[in-house]
C-alpha beads as a LAMMPS data file, in Angstrom:
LAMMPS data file: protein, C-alpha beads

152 atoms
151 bonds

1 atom types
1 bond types

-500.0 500.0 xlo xhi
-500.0 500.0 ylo yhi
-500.0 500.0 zlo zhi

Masses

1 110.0

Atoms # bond

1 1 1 0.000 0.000 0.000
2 1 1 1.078 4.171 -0.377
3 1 1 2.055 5.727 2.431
4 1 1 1.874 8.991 3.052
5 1 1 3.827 11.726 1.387
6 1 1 3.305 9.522 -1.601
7 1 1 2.412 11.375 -4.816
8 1 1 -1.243 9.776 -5.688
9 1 1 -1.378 7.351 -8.872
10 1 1 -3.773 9.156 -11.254
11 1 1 -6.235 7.053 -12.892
12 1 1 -8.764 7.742 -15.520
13 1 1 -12.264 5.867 -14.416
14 1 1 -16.292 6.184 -15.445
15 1 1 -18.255 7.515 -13.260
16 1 1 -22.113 6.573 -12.752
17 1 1 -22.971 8.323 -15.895
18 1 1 -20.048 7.387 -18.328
19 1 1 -18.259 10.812 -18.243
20 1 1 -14.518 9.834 -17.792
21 1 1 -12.714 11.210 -14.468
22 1 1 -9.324 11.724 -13.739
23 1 1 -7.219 12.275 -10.204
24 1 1 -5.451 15.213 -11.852
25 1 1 -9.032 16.770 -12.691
26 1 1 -9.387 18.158 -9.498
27 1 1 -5.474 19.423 -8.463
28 1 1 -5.811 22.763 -6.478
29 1 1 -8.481 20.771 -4.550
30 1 1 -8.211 18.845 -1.404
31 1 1 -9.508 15.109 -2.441
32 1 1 -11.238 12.591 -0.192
33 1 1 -10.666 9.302 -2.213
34 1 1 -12.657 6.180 -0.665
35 1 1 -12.486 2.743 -1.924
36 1 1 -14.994 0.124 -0.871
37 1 1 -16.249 -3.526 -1.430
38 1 1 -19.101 -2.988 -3.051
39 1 1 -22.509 -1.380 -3.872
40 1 1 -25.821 -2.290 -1.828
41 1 1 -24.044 -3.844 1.236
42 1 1 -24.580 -2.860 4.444
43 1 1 -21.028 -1.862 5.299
44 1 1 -20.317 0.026 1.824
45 1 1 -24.103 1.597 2.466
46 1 1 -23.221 2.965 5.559
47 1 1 -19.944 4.511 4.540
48 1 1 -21.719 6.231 2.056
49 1 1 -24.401 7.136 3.769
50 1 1 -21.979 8.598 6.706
51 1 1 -20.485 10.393 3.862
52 1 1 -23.566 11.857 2.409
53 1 1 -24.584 13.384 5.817
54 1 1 -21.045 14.961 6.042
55 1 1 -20.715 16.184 2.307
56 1 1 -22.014 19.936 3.012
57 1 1 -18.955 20.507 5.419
58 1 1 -16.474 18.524 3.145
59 1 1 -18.337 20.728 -0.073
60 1 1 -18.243 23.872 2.004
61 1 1 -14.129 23.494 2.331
62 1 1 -14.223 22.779 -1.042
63 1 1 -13.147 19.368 -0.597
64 1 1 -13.935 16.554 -3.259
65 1 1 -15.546 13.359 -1.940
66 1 1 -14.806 9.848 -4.591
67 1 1 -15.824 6.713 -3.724
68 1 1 -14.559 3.816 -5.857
69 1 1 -15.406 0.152 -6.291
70 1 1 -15.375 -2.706 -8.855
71 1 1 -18.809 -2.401 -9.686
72 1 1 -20.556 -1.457 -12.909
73 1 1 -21.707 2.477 -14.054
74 1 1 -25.230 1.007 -14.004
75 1 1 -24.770 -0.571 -10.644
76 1 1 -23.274 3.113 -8.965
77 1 1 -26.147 4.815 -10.949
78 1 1 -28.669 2.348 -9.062
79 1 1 -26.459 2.992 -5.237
80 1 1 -26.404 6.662 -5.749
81 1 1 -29.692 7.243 -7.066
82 1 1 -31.714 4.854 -3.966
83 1 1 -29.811 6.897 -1.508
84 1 1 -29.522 10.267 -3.216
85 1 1 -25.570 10.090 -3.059
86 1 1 -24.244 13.771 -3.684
87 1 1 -20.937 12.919 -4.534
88 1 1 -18.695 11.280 -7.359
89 1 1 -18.812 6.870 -7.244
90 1 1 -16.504 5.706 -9.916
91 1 1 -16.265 2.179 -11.433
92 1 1 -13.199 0.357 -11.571
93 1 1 -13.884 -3.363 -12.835
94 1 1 -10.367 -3.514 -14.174
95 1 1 -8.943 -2.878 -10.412
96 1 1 -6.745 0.128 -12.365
97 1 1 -6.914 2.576 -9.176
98 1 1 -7.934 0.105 -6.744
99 1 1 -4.073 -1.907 -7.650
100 1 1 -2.691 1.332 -8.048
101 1 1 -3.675 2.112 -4.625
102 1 1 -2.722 -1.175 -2.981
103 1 1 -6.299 -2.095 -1.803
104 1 1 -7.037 -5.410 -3.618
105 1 1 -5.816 -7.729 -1.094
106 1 1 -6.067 -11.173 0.248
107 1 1 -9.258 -11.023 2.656
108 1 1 -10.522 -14.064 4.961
109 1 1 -14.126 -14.537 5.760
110 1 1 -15.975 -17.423 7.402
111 1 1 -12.355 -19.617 6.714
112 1 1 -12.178 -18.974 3.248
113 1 1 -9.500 -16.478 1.919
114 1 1 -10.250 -14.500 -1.650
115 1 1 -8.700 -11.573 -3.170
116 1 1 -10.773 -8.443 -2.737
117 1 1 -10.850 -4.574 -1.648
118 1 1 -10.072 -3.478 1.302
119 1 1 -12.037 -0.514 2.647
120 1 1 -9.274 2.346 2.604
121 1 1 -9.777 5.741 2.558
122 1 1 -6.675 8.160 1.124
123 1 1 -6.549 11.999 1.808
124 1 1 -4.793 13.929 -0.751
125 1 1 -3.723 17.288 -1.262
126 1 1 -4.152 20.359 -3.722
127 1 1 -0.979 19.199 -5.343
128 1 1 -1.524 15.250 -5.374
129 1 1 0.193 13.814 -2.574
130 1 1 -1.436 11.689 0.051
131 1 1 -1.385 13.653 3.316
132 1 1 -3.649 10.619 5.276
133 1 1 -4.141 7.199 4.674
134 1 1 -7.184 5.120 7.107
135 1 1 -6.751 1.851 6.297
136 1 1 -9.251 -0.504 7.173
137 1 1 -11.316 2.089 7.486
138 1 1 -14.651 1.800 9.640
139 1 1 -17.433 2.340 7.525
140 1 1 -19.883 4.325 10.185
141 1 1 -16.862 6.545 11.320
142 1 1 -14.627 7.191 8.616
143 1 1 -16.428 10.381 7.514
144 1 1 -15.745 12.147 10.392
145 1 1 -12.395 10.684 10.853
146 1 1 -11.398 12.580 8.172
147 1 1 -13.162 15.497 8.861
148 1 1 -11.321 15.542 12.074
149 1 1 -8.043 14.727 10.270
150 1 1 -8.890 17.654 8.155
151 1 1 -9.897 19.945 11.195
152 1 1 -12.978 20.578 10.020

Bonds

1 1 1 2
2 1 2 3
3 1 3 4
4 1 4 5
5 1 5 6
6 1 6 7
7 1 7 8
8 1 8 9
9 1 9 10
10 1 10 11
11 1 11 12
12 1 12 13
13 1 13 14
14 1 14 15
15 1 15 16
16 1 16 17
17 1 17 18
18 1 18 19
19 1 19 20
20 1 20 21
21 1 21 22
22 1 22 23
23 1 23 24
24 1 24 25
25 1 25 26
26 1 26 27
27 1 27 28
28 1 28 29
29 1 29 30
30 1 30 31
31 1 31 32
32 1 32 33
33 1 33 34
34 1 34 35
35 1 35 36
36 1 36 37
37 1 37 38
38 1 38 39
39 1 39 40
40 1 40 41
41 1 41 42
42 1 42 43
43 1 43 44
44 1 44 45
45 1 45 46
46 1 46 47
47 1 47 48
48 1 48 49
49 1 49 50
50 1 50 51
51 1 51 52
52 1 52 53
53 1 53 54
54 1 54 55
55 1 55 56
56 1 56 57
57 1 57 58
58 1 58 59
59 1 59 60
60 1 60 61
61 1 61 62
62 1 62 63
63 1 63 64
64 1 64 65
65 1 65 66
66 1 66 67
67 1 67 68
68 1 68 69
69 1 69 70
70 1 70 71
71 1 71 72
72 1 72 73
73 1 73 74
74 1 74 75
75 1 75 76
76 1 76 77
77 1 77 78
78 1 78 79
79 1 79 80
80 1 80 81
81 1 81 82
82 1 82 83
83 1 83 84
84 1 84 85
85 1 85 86
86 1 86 87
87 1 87 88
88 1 88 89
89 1 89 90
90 1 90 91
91 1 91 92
92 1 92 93
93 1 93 94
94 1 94 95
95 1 95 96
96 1 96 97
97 1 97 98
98 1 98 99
99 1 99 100
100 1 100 101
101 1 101 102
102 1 102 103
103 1 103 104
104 1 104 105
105 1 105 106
106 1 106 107
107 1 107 108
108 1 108 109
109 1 109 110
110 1 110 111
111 1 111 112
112 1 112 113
113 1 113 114
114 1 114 115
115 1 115 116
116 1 116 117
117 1 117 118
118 1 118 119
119 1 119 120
120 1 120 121
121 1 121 122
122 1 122 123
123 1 123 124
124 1 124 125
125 1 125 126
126 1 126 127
127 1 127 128
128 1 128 129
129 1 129 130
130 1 130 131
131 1 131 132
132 1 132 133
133 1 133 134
134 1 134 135
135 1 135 136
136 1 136 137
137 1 137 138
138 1 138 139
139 1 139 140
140 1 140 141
141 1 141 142
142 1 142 143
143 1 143 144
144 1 144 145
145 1 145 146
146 1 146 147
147 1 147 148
148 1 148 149
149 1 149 150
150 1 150 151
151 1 151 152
């Protein structure tokens, strides 16, 4: 995994809606990036959710909120449209930001061990560079970990 200080590997990704995103798009802008299992579970739904009720202070400090995950445009439209998700989900079935970022890893559950992602959430600054890393992040406090982190 990236530590911090690390200059953030940009990616190019679809969002819900098929409009291509990039890392670099937002540089001047503080970036909360967020990866996560998957859509529709109760874990990933209450990380987002967490993060929905804190976007107005993250959008206020103009700060961006991405979450990312292997699943399909059509399967983020679905997640962000049941629970009116504000901010940016971008699919990544070809694990191109979620390797990048050192989050698919070997997970165990009930005895069996797969490959998957690990819920992470990365910080990054104006300029690109990871300033906070929460690994293993916990999905109903992460939020306002990093609004914490970010003194906000």
């Amino acid at each position: 995994m990236l530590k911090d200080g690390d200059k953030a590997p940009d990616f190019k990704l679809k969002d819900k809606d098929g409009n291509t995103v990039s890392l670099s798009d937002f540089y001047g802008k503080k970036v909360v990036l967020y990866f996560y299992p998957k859509d529709n579970t109760s874990g990933c739904t209450r990380q987002a959710l967490a993060f929905k009720e804190a976007y107005e202070k993250f959008e206020s400090n103009d700060i961006v909120v991405i979450g990312i995950s292997k699943d399909s445009e059509k399967s983020h439209q679905n997640f962000a449209a049941k629970y009116e998700l504000p901010f940016i989900l971008l699919s990544d079935p070809e694990l191109i930001a979620i390797q990048a970022f050192g989050v698919w890893q070997e997970k165990r559950q009930c005895g069996k061990v797969s490959m998957g992602v690990v819920r992470s959430t990365f910080v990054i600054d104006e300029k690109g560079y990871i300033i906070k890393i929460f690994p293993k992040a916990k999905p109903d406090i992460n939020a306002t970990e990093v609004l914490e982190f970010l003194g906000r």
